[in-house]
C-alpha positions, 0 to 999 in steps of 0.5 A, spaced: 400 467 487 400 474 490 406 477 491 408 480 498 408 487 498 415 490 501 417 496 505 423 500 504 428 499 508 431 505 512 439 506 513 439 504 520 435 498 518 440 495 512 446 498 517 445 493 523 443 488 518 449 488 515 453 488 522 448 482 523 451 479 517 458 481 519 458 477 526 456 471 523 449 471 525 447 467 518 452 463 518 449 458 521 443 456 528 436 460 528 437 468 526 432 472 530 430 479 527 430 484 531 426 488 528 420 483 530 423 478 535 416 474 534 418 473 526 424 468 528 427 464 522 429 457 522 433 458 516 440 454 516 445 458 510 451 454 509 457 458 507 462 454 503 469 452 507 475 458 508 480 456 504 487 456 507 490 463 508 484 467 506 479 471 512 473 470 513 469 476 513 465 475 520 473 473 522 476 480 519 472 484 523 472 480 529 480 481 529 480 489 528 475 490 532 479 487 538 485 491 535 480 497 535 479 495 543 486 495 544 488 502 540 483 504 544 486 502 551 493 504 548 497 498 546 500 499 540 505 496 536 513 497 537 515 501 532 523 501 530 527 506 530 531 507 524 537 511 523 538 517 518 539 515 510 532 511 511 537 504 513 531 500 517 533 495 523 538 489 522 540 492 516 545 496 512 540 495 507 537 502 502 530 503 504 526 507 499 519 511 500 513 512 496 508 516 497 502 518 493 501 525 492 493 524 492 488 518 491 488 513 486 496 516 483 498 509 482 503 508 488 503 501 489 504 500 482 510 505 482 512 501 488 512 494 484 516 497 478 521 500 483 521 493 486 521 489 480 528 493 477 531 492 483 530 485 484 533 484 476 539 487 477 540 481 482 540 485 488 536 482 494 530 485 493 524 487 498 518 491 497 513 492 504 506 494 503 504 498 509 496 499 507 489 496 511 490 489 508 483 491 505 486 497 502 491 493 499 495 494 492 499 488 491 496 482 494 494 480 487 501 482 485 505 476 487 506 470 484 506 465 491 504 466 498 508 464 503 504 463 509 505 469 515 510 469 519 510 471 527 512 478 527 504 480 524 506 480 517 504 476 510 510 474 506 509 473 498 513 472 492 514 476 485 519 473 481 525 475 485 521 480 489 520 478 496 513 482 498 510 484 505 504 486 507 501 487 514 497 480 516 492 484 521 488 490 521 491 497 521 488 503 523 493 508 522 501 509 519 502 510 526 501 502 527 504 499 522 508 494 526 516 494 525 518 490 519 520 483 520 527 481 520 531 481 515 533 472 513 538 473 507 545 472 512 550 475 507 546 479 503 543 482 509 547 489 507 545 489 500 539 488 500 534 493 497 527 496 500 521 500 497 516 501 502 509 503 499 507 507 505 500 505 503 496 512 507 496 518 505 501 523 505 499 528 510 498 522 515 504 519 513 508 526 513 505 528 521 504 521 524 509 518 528 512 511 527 517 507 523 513 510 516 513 517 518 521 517 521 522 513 514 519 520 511 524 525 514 530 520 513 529 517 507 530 518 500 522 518 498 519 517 491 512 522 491 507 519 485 502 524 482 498 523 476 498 529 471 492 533 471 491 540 475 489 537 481 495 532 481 500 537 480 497 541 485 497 536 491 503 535 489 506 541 490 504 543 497 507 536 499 513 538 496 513 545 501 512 539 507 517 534 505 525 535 508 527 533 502 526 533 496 524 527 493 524 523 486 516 524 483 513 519 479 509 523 473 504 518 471 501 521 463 503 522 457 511 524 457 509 531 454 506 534 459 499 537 457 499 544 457 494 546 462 498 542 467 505 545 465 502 552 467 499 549 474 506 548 476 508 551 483 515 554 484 518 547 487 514 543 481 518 547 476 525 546 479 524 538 480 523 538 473 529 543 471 533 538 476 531 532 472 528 529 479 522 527 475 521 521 472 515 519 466 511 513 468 506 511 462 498 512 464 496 503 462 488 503 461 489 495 461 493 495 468 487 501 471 482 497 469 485 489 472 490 493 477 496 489 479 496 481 477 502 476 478 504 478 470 509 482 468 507 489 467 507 492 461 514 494 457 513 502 458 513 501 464 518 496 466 522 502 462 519 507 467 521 501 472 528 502 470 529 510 470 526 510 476 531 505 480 536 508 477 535 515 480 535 511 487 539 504 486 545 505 481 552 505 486 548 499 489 545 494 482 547 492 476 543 497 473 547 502 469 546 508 471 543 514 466 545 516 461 
């Protein structure tokens, strides 16, 4: 039997195979190639059955690019407008931020930890993850799935923790549509919100739109991992932000050496104002990423803290000591 000698395929070729395969051109009928109109084959791949409430990947992207389509022709989502002290609308409720000082600092982690606290403490809790679903951080976290509902937004469970998450493709801080309202009746005043701005902090701090005016309004929780470049990020932000925000330190509680001394002036005084908290660094949790379980005690301590710093006149955390 003589083996079939094969080209090399270039870039171009293997990018427009793949949006062939994007726009469901093997899914199913004949698949015409391209490349060589005369080399057409009949072959009919099956595709097993979308399961309910799971996205096709050919009808992902025919959903963001018709919202491409229409960010491009101007049409944009209502933001909200929120009032100072970061109270979003239909609410008397106390919204917190979490922002991530770089990539990979552990922000949607932060988030659930906060959100979890709150919601033991017996608090109406809710935690809004405003990233691309594809770049989601807690679409594993929940523990059931409650369908989407008609504002554009996924809704889940974790615990006692309502979880939000955007339905749709979105582009930008800037077009994360407003949160869906609040269904707790009487609760509605006490009701506690972390949002996981999901984008980076420079785009979140410049943009405009519900999540950026929640940067200038209300009480933020900047996360950063303790190495040098960490450290340093974080500093620059802290000289952007209009107010100073609790920071989330992932590592070790004693800070390495090298860390300490890249520490700007406005590092130096968060740590001397106790507006630091030490989050424990979970190899197990940066390998799986967030499940449904219940995270790590160390963690649910950090949790704890952390919520503490933010909620204590409104749980029944104790406040710290």
């Amino acid at each position: 039997m003589t083996a079939t000698a094969r080209r090399p395929l270039s870039v171009a070729e293997m990018l427009r195979a793949i949006d062939a395969a994007y726009s469901g051109a093997f899914a199913a009928g004949p698949v015409r190639w391209a490349g060589n109109p005369t080399a057409a084959s009949e072959a009919t791949v099956a595709l097993p059955a979308q399961a309910e409430g799971v996205d096709t990947i050919s009808g992902l992207t025919e959903r963001r690019s018709s919202r491409l389509a229409s960010l491009r022709r101007g049409s944009r989502p209502a933001s909200s407008a929120l009032t100072p002290g970061g109270v979003d609308p239909g609410s008397g409720a106390r919204t917190v931020l979490v922002l991530a000082a770089h990539a990979g600092a552990g922000a949607s982690v932060v988030s659930v930890l906060i959100g979890d606290a709150a919601a033991a403490s017996g608090a109406p809790s809710r935690l809004i993850e405003c990233a691309d679903p594809v770049r989601s951080g807690v679409a594993a976290a929940t523990d059931a799935e409650l369908g989407t509902d008609p504002s554009g937004w996924r809704c889940g469970r974790r615990g006692l923790l309502d979880v939000d998450r955007p339905a749709d493709p979105v582009f930008s801080a800037g077009d994360v549509a407003a949160p869906r309202g609040h269904q707790r009746g009487p609760d509605d005043a006490s009701r506690l919100t972390v949002v996981d701005a999901g984008w980076p902090a420079w785009d979140v701090i410049a943009g405009s739109g519900w999540v950026s005016e929640l940067a200038r309004t209300a009480p933020v929780v900047l996360v950063v991992r303790l190495t040098v470049p960490g450290v340093r990020q974080a500093e620059q932000l802290l000289a952007a932000l209009p107010t100073s925000p609790l920071i989330a330190a992932v590592g070790p509680a004693k800070w390495p050496g090298a860390v300490a001394a890249s520490c700007g002036p406005r590092m130096r005084a968060a740590r001397g104002d106790d507006r630091v908290v030490a989050v424990p660094f979970d190899r197990a949790l940066d390998v799986t990423g967030l499940t449904p379980g219940p995270l790590p005690t160390s963690l649910q301590a950090a949790g704890r803290s952390l919520a503490t710093h933010l909620y204590a006149d409104r749980t029944g955390i104790p406040p710290r000591g």
